[in-house]
Every structure is written in structure tokens, then in C-alpha cells.
C-alpha positions as CSV (number, residue, x, y, z in Angstrom):
1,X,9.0,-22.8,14.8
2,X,6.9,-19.8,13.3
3,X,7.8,-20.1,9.5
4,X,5.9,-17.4,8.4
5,X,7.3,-15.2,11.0
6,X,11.3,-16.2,9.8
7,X,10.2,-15.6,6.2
8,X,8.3,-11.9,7.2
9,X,11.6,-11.5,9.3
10,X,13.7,-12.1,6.5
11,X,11.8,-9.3,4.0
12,X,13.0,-7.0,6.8
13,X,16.1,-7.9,7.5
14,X,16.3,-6.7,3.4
15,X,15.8,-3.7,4.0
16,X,18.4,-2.7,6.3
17,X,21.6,-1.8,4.3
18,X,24.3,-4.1,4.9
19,X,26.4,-1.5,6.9
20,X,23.9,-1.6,9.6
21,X,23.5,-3.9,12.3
22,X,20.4,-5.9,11.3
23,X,20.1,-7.5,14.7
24,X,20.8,-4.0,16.8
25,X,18.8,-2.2,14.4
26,X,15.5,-4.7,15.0
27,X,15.9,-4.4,18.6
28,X,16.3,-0.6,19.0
29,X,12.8,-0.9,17.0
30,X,11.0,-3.3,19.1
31,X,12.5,-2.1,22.3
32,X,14.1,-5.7,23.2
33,X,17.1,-6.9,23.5
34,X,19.2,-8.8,21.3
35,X,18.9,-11.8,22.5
36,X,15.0,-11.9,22.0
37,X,15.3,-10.2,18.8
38,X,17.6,-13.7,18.0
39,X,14.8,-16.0,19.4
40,X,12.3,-14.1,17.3
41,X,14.7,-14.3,14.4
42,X,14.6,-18.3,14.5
43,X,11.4,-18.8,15.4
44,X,11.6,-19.6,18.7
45,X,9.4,-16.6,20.4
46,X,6.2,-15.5,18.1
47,X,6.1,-11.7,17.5
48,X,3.1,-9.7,19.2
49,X,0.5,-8.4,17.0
50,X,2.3,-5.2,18.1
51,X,5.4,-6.2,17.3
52,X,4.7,-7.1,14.3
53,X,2.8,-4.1,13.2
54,X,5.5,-1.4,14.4
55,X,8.2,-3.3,12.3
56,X,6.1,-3.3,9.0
57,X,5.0,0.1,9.7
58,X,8.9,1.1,10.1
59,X,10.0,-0.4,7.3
60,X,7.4,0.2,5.1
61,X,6.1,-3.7,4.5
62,X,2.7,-4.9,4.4
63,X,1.9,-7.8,7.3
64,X,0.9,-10.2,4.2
65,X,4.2,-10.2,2.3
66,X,5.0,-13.7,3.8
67,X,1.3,-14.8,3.6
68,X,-0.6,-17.5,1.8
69,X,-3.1,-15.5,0.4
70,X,-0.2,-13.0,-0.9
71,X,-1.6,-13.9,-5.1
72,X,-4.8,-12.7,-4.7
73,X,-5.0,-10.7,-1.9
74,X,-3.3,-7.2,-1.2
75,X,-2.9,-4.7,1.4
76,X,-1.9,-1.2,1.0
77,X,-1.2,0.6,3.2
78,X,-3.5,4.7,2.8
79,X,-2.3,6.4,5.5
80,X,-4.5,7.9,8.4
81,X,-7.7,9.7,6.8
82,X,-7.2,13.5,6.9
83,X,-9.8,15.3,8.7
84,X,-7.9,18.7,9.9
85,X,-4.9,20.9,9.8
86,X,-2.7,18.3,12.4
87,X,-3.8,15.2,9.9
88,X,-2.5,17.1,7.1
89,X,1.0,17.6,8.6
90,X,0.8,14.0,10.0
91,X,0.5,13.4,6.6
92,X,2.9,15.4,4.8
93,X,5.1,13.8,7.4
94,X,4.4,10.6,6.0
95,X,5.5,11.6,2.6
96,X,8.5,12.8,3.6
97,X,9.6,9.7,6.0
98,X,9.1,7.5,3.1
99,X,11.0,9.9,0.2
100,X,14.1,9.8,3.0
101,X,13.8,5.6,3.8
102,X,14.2,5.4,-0.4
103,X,17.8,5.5,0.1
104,X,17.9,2.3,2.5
105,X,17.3,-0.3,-0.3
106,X,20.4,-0.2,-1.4
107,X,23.1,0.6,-3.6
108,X,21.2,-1.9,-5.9
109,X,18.1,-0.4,-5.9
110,X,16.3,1.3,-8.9
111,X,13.6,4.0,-8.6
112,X,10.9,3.7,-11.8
113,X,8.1,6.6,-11.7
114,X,5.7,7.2,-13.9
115,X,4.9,10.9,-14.1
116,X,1.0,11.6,-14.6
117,X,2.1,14.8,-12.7
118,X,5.9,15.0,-12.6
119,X,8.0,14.0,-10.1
120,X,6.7,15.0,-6.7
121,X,10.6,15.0,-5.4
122,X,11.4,18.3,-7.3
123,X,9.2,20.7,-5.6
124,X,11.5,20.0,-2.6
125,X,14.1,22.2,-4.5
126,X,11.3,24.4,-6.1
127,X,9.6,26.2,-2.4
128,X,7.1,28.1,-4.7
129,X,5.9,24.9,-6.1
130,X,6.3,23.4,-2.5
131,X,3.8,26.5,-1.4
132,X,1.4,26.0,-4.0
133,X,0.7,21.9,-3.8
134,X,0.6,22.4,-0.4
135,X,-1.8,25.1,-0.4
136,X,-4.3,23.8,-2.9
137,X,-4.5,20.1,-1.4
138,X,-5.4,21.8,2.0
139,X,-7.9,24.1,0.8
140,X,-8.9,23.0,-2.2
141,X,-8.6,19.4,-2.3
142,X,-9.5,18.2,1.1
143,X,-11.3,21.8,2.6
144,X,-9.6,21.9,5.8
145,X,-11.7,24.0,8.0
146,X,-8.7,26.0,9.2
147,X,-7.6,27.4,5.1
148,X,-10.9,28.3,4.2
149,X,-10.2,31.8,4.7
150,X,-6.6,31.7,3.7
151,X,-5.0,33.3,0.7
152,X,-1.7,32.0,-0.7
153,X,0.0,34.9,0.3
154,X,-0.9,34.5,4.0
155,X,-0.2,30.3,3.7
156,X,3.2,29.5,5.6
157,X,4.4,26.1,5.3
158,X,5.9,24.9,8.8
159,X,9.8,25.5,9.5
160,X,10.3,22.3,10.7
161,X,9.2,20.8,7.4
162,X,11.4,23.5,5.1
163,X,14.3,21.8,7.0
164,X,13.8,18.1,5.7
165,X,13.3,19.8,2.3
166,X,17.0,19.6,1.5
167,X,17.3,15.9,2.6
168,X,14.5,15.0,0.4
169,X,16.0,15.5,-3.3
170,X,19.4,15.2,-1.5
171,X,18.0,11.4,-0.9
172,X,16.2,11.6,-4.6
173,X,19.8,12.7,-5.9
174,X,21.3,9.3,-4.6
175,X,18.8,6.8,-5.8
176,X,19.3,5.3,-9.6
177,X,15.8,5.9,-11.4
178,X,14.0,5.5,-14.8
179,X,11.8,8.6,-15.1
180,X,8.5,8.1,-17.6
181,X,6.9,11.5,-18.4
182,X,3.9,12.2,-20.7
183,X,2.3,15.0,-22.4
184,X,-0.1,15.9,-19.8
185,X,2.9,15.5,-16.5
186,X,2.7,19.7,-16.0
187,X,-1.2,20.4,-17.3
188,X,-2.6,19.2,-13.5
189,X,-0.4,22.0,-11.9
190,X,-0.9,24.6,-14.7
191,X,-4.4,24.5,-13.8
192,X,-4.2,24.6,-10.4
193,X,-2.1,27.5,-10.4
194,X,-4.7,28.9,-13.2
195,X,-7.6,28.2,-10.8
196,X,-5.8,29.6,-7.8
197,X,-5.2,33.6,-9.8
198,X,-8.5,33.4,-11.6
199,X,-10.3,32.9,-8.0
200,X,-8.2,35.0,-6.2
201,X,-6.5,32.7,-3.9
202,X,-3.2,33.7,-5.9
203,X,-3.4,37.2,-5.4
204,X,-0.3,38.6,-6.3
205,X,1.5,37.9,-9.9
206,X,4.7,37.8,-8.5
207,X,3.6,34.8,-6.8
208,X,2.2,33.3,-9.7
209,X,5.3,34.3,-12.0
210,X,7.6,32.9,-9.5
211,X,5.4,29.7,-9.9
212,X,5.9,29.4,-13.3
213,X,9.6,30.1,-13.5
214,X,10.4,26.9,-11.2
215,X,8.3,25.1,-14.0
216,X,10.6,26.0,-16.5
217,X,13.9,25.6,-14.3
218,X,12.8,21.9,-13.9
219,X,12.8,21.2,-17.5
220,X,16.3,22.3,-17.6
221,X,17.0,20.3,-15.0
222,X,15.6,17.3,-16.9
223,X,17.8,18.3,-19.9
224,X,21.1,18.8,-18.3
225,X,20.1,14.9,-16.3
226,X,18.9,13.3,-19.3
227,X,21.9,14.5,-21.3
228,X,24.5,13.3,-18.4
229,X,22.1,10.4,-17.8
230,X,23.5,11.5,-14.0
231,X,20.9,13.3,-11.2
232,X,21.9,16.9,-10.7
233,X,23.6,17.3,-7.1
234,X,21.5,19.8,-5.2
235,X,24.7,20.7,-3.6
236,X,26.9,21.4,-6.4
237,X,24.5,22.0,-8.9
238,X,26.5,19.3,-11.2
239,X,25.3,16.1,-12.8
240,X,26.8,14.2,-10.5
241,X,23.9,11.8,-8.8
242,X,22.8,8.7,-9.4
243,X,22.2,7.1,-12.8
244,X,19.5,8.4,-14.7
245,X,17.2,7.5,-17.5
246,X,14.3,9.6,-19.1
247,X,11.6,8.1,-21.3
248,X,8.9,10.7,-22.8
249,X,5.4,8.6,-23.5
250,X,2.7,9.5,-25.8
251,X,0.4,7.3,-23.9
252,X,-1.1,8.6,-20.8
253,X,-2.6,6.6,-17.5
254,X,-4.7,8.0,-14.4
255,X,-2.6,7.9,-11.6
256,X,1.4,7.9,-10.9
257,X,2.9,5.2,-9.8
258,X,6.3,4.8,-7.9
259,X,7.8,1.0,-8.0
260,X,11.2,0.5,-6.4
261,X,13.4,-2.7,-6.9
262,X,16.2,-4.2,-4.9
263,X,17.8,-7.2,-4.9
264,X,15.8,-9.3,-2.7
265,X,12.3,-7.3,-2.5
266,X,10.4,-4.2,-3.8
267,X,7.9,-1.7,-3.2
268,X,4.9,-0.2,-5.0
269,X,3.3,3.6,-4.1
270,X,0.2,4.5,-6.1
271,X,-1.4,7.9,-5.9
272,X,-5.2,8.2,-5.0
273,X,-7.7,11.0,-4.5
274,X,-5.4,13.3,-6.3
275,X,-2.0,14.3,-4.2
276,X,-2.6,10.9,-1.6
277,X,-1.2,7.3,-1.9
278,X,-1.1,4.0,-1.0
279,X,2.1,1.6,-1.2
280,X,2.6,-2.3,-0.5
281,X,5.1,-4.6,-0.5
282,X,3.4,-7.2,-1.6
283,X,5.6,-9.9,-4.4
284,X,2.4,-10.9,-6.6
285,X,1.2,-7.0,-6.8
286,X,5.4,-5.8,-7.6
287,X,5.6,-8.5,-10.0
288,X,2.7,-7.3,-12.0
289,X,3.2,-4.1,-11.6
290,X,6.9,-4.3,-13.0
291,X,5.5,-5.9,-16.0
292,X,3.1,-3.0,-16.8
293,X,6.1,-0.6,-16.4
294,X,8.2,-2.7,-18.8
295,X,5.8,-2.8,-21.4
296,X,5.2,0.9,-21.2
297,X,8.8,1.6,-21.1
298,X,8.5,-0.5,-24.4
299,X,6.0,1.9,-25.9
300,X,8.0,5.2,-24.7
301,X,11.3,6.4,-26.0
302,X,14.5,7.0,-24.4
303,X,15.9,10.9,-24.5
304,X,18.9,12.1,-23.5
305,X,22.3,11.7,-25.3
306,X,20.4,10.2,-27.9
307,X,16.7,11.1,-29.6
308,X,17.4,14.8,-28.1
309,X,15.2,15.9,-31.3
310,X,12.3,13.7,-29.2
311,X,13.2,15.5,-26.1
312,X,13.7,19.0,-27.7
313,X,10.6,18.7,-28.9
314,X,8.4,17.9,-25.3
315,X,10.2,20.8,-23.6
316,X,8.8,22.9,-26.0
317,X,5.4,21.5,-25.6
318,X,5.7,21.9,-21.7
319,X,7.3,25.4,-22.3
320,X,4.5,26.5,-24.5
321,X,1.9,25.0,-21.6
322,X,3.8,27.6,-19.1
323,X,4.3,30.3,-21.5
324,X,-0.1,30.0,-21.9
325,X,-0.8,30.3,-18.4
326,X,1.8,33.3,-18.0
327,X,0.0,34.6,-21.0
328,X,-3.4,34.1,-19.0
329,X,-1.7,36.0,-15.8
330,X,0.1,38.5,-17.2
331,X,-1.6,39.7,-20.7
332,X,-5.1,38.2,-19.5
333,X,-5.3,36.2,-22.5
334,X,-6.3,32.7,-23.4
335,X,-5.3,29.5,-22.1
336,X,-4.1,26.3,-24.2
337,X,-4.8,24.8,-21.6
């Protein structure tokens, strides 16, 4: 009997919801029947290398989260490296296949993410954001061959992807989460946007305006949330989602993290070479990684129906941050920033 195989087997079967056919669902994946799925299940047949790989890679689990070495060893999982236009949308296809597989932990899941730059799910309601991160990681970030030439204006973000957009913060809308935001979580976008007019890139100021104004509706979007303590439907526009809880830090760290808790298992992303990430699965890694958030969470504070003075306060620092850069744009003036 393969015991590390029934445990690994077992971390997967977790993340199935419990509506769902664990058994079917498995064999669909591996292209077997059930029968053999069963035999693997107990033991009795080992998984192929193969086999093994496609179901972590599916369900987003590292191939050491039943493994011996699991306390001091860790793998994460980074993605393919992104070389051209087609590794870019491979990748942006990544991001999007793990925002949508969010909603299969559970109804006991919670969603903790700590906003060095905020959220990445709201740019999925905000397409001028959408355009611009998309823009300047491909041009700016990585230098893809193919935008070198490319102005903002001319950029066109695939149809195919505009489609999932709505199923992303649909997705985001349904998850419970604890939201840690800092002073600095719009200054990384301000600048590129700032970077983008002052070299020409951004070449319009409608554009740029437009940019900025999806700023500012966010922050009212993290009012009205953090005063329901409810997500806003993207639907109905009403604070009707999943629970919600905002904490505003005066601390600040150099990455964003993304840690996700179920009841049997959880998940870590970190964020690397500035709009890329890494995630694992790994226990030893989520259990530390959990105790850095709750200590932080100790050191923040809690806005919403309560402490509003606190939160009043920080969307007036981040509208002040906007209201620079549109100053920049529009009266040519000087940055806070």
C-alpha cells in the first residue's frame, strides 16, 4: 500500500466541494475509470509520475504536501517563464484559472490578502485598470518584443479574456475574505500610470482620467463593503456577497500575499518580480504563514461599522494620492507622489 499516495490523495479529495462526485471528478482528470481511480484511492495501484503531476497541477497542490521533507523543504509552484506575447496570455490565463478555482474550497473557506498593491480581483470590474496593468507588465515590466512599439491607445486586451472578467469578481464576490490594506496599496499604480503619460505611452488624458476615476470608485466600493461587512454583488451592485472584513495597516511589507483556509487544507500565493507569483500548498509553509498574518492583523485595525474615523481618514489619503497624479495630468503640476 502507497501511504503517501492515500495521504496526497486525500489533500485532493479536499478540494472537491462536497456536491461533486470526488471519485467521477478524479477520473474525468486522469482519464481512467472509476474503478482504477478506487484502486489508486486505497493504494493498491501507484499513480504515474504523470498522474500525479496533472492532479496537483489541477488542483493547485504541490507534489510534497504529503512528503517527509514537507518542514523544511517547499515547492512553489512560478508558473512557465514568460518569454513572448503567447507566454504572457498563458500566463494571464493562469491567473485567471486560479481566481475562478477560489470558489471550490468551500463554503468554509476564508480569503486573507494582504494589499502591498490592492486587490488584484477589482480591476476585473475596473477594464481601464485591467488595460493599464496589463499594458505596463508587457511592455514595461517584462519588454515583450511584440509591445515595444505599442501605445496604450493601440493595446487591445484579447476578447476571450474580457469574457472571464465577469466570472472573476463574480467568484471574488462569493468567497468570505479579510482584506489588509496599507498606506502605500495605490502608490505602485499611481506611478505607473504617472510614468506611462509623462513618456508618452498614455497618450491621451481621457485615458489617463478614466484611469483614475476607477481608483476612486474602488474606494467607494471598499466603504460601502466595509460598512456592510458584505462583498458588493457585481450583479446587483448591493452589498450582498460574502462576508467581509477590512483592516487598514500602518506597517508595510514587500510583496502581497494571498493565504486561503479551509477546513482541512490551505493555500499560499506570493507575488514576485512585480505583477508574478508563486503559490504552494505546503502545511509547514501555511502554518507559518497564517501566523505572520495574525500578528499583523494584530498590529492593524478593523474599519467598517466601527473605527470609520480610521477609515475616513485613509480614503482621504488614497484620494489625495489620485487627486496629485490628476493634478500632474491635467494642470501639469507636482506629484505627492
Amino acid at each position: 500500500m502507497f501511504n503517501k499516495q492515500v495521504e496526497f490523495l486525500k489533500l485532493i479529495q479536499q478540494r472537491i466541494p462536497e456536491h461533486i462526485n470526488a471519485v467521477e471528478t478524479l477520473s474525468v482528470v486522469l482519464g481512467i475509470g472509476n474503478d482504477s481511480t478506487y484502486r489508486r484511492l486505497r493504494g493498491e495501484t501507484a499513480l504515474t509520475y504523470e498522474e500525479a503531476f496533472k492532479l496537483a497541477d489541477h488542483f493547485g497542490l504541490s507534489l510534497d504536501s504529503a512528503g517527509i521533507d514537507a518542514l523544511k523543504r517547499v515547492d512553489f509552484d512560478a508558473g512557465i517563464p514568460i518569454n513572448n506575447l503567447e507566454d504572457y496570455q498563458a500566463h494571464s490565463k493562469r491567473i485567471m484559472d486560479r481566481m475562478l478555482r477560489f470558489e471550490n474550497y468551500g463554503e468554509n473557506a476564508h480569503m486573507y490578502y494582504f494589499a502591498l498593491d490592492f486587490p488584484l480581483f477589482y480591476i476585473y470590474n475596473s477594464p481601464s485598470l485591467l488595460k493599464l496593468k496589463s499594458y505596463v507588465w508587457g511592455r514595461s515590466i517584462l519588454g515583450l518584443p511584440e509591445m515595444a512599439s505599442i501605445t496604450f491607445d493601440e493595446f487591445i486586451i484579447p476578447e476571450e479574456k474580457l469574457k472571464k472578467d465577469l466570472e472573476v469578481i463574480r467568484s471574488y464576490s462569493r468567497i468570505p475574505s479579510t482584506e489588509i490594506w496599507t498606506n502605500s496599496s495605490y502608490v505602485a499604480t499611481l506611478k505607473q500610470l504617472q510614468y506611462c503619460w509623462e513618456t508618452g505611452m498614455i497618450n491621451k488624458e481621457k485615458d489617463a482620467l478614466d484611469i483614475l476615476n476607477e481608483l476612486e470608485d474602488i474606494l467607494e466600493i471598499m466603504r460601502v463593503q466595509s460598512d456592510h461587512g458584505k462583498k458588493i454583488n457585481p450583479i446587483t451592485k448591493e452589498p450582498s456577497g460574502a462576508r467581509f472584513n477590512w483592516y487598514i495597516s500602518d506597517l508595510s511589507v514587500g510583496n502581497n500575499a494571498v493565504h486561503i483556509t479551509a477546513q482541512n487544507n490551505s493555500h499560499t500565493f506570493l507575488s514576485f518580480n512585480t505583477f508574478n507569483f508563486i503559490e504552494t500548498s505546503n502545511a509547514a509553509f501555511n502554518i507559518q504563514t497564517k501566523n505572520w498574518l495574525d500578528n499583523f492583523l494584530k498590529r492593524s485595525e478593523l474599519v467598517g461599522s466601527v473605527g470609520q474615523g480610521k477609515r475616513d481618514r485613509y480614503l482621504k489619503k488614497l484620494t489625495d494620492q489620485i487627486e496629485s497624479i490628476r493634478s500632474t495630468i491635467v494642470r501639469k503640476g507636482e506629484t505627492l507622489l
